[in-house]
Wavefront OBJ file of the C-alpha trace (Angstrom):
o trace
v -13.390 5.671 0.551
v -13.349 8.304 -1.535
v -12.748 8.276 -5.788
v -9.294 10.573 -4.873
v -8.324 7.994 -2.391
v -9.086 4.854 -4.973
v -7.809 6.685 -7.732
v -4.429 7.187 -5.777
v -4.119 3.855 -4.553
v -4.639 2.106 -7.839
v -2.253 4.562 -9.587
v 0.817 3.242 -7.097
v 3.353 1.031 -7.992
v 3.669 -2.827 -5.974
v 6.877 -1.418 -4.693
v 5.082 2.215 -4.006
v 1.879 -0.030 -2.458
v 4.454 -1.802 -0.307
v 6.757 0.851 0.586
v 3.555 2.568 2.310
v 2.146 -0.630 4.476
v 5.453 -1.065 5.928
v 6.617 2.659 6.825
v 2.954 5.066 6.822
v 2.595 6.490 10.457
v -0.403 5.456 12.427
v -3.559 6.232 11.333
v -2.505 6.957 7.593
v -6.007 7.371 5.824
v -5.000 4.892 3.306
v -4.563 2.456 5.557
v -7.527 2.860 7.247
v -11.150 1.011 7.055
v -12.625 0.190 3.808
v -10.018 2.009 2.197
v -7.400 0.207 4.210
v -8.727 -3.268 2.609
v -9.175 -1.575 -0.739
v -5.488 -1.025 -0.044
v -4.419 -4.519 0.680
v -7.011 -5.903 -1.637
v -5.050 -3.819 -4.799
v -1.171 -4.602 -3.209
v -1.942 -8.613 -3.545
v -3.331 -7.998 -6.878
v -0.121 -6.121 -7.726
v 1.846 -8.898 -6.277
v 1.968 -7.764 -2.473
v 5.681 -8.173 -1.042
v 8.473 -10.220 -2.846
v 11.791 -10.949 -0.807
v 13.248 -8.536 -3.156
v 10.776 -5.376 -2.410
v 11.581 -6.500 1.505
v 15.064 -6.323 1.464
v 14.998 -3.531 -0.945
v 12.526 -1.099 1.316
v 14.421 -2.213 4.644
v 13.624 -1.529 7.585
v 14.428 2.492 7.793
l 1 2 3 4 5 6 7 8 9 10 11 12 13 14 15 16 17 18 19 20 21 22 23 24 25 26 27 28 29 30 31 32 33 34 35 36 37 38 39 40 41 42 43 44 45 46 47 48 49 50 51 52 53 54 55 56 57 58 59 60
C-alpha cells in the first residue's frame, strides 16, 4: 500500500467507503491485498454499512 492510497482511503466518508465496496469494478486497487484490508479495516472503524447507507447506495 502506498501513503497516496492510505491517505485516500482514510480521507473517504463511511458512505464514500461503502459506496466503493459495493459498486468498484474488479480488481479496483483499493480493494486489493493489504490495501484491500486496510480498506475494510478503516470502513468498520467508520461504521461499515448501516441499513440506511444500503438502501440509500442501492443496488445500481
Amino acid at each position: 500500500m502506498t501513503e497516496k492510497q492510505k491517505a485516500q482511503i482514510d480521507a473517504m466518508s463511511q458512505y464514500e467507503l461503502c459506496s466503493m465496496w459495493r459498486f468498484a469494478r474488479s480488481g479496483e486497487p483499493l480493494l486489493q491485498d493489504d490495501t484491500g484490508k486496510y480498506f475494510a479495516k478503516v470502513m468498520k472503524e467508520k461504521g461499515g454499512f448501516t441499513p440506511e447507507i444500503s438502501k440509500s447506495l442501492g443496488w445500481n
